[in-house]
N, C-alpha and C positions, 0 to 999 in steps of 0.2 A: 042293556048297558054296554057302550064299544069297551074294548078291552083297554086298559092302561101300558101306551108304548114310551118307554124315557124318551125325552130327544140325543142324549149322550150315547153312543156308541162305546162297547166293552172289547176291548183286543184283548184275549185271553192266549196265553202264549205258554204251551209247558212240550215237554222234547216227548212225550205220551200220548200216544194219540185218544186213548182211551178217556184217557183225564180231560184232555181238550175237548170231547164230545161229551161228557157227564155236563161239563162245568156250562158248554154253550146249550145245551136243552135242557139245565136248570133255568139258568137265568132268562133266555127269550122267554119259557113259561112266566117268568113273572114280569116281564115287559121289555127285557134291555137287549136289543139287534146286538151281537155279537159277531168279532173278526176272528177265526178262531186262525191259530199258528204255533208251528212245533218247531221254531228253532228261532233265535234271535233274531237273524239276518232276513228272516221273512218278516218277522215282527216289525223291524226299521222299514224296509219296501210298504209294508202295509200302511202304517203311521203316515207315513209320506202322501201315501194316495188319497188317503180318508181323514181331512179336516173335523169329522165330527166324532172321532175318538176322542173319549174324554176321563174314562177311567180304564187301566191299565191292571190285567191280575197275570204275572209270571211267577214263574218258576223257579226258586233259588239255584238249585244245582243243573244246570244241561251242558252239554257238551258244546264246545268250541266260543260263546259265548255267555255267561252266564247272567243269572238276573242281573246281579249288582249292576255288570257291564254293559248290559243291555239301559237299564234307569239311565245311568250316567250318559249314553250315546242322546236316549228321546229325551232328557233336557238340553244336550246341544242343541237337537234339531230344534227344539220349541223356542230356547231364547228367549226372550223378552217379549212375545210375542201369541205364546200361545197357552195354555194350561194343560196339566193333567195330573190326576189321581192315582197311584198306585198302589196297589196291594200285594202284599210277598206269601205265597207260597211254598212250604219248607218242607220234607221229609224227615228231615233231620235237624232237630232245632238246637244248632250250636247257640251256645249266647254268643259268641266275639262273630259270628255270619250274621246273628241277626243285629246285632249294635253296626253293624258292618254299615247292615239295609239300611236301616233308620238315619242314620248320618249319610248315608247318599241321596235322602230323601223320600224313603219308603213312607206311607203314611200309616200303613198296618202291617201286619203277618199273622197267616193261621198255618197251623200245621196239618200236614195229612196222617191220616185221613181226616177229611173236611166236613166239618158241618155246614150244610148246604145252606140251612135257615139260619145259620149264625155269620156266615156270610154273605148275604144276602141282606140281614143289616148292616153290617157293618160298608157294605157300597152303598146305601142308602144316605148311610154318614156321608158317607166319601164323597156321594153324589151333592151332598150338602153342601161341603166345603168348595167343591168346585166350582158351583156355581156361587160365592162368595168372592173367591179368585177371576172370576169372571167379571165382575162389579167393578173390583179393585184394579183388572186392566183396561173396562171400558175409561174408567176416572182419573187413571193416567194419560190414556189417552186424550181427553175429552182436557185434559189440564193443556197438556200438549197445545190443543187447538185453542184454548184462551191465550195462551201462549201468545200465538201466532197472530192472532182477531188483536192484542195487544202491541204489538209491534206494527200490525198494520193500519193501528187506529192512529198510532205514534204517528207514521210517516204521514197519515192525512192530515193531522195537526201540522205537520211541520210544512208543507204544502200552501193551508191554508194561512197558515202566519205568513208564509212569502207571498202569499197574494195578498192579504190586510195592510202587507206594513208599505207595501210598494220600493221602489227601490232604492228609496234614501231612507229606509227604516233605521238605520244604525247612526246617520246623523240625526232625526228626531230624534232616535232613544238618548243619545250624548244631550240634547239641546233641551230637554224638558227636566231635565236635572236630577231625576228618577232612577239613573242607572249608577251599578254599584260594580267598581273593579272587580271582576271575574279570578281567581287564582286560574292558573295552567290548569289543575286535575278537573278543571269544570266545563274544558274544552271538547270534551266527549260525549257532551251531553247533548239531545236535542234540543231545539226550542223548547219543546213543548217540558220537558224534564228541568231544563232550565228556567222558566217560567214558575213552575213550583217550587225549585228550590229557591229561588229569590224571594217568594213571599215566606217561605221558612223563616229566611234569614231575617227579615220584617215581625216575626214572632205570630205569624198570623196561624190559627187553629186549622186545623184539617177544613172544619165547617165554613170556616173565613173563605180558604183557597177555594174552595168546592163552590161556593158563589161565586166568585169573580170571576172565575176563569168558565164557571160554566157548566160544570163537572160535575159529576157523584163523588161523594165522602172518599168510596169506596177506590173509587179511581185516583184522588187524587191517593192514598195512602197506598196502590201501587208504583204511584209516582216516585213517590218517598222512598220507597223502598228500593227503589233502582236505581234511583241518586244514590245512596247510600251505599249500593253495592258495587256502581262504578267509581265511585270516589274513594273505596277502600274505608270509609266513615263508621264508626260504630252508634252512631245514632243523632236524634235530628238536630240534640242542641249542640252537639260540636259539627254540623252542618249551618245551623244556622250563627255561628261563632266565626264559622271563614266568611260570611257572605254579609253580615251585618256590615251596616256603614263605617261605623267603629272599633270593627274587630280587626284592623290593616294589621297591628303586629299580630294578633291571635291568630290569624287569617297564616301568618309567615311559619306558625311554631304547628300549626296543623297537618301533620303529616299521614301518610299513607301503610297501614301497619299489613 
């Protein structure tokens, strides 16, 4: 049976070198590649070099930088952008150092002398969570890029409306008796957003819009939703109040909160 290696890399970081080599041929014995480092300022160099650090064990008290300050530096570096796990190592377990850690973001603390096999769960935890944090940044990002596949659908809508309607589209739209005075805050909209909010205005159901135009449910209630948030609108029926045929004075008293 091959041996069981984590894919997360461990930076273990304490100003003892003794402690930093207990703590790194503990843990590779039971799978996890280890960065070992004995001063903060190594630890930041490290981090920087090696993307697949992913859980972090330092050392409350060392000289010239200590944990607290070290945690606080590797969530600059990481930013929005990267994860990691931390575990605090204490000698001395004030309570107001360790409420310190935990508000700067520590996820645990053990005291020394350490139980090897009760740490050794408790990064398992850790290893847990991380890769949870992982999920929840691939899903931002991944929101990100709908994001963006959403604005670019937009602009090919609005492309192909300029091609369909040809270039006297806005005298048919006037001439077939169909179009309804636009207030100014609907001036920022695209065709295509524009489109949906006029059939709002019409009273037509999500399902309605989503036939005519062509679209999924799901899409037109995007649409909705970004009308609503360029127009400053609190929702669809006072969208559909400025845009209705009949709503000219409602349409006047509908303002932008």
């Amino acid at each position: 049976m091959s041996k069981f290696t984590s894919a997360v890399k461990v930076l273990v970081v304490d100003d003892a070198p003794l402690i930093v080599e207990e703590l790194c041929e503990f843990l590779e014995g039971k799978g996890y590649r280890c960065v070992p480092c004995e001063s903060g300022y190594q630890a930041i160099e490290r981090f920087n070099e090696d993307l697949d650090i992913g859980l972090v064990l330092l050392d409350l008290h060392m000289p010239g930088m200590d944990g607290i300050e070290l945690m606080q530096e590797l969530q600059r570096l990481s930013g929005k952008h990267r994860a990691f796990e931390a575990i605090m190592l204490t000698g001395c377990a004030d309570k107001q150092d360790v409420i310190k850690a935990l508000r700067a973001g520590v996820a645990d603390y053990y005291q020394k002398p350490i139980d090897l096999d009760e740490l050794f769960e408790g990064m398992q935890r850790q290893e847990v969570a991380l890769q949870e944090r992982h999920k929840n940044l691939q899903l931002g990002h991944l929101n990100q890029k709908l994001q963006y596949l959403s604005e670019s659908i937009d602009d090919l809508y609005q492309d192909l409306d300029k091609v369909r309607r040809g270039p006297h589209a806005a005298d048919a739209g006037v001439a077939d008796g169909d179009a309804v005075e636009v207030p100014a805050m609907f001036n920022q909209l695209s065709p295509r957003q524009l489109d949906v909010a006029r059939l709002v205005g019409k009273g037509q159901t999500n399902y309605q819009i989503a036939c005519e135009l062509g679209i999924t449910e799901n899409t037109v209630k995007l649409y909705v939703s970004q009308v609503l948030r360029l127009t400053h609108m609190h929702n669809r029926t006072q969208l559909a109040l400025a845009l209705s045929p009949s709503g000219t004075v409602g349409r006047q008293r509908v303002t932008a909160h």
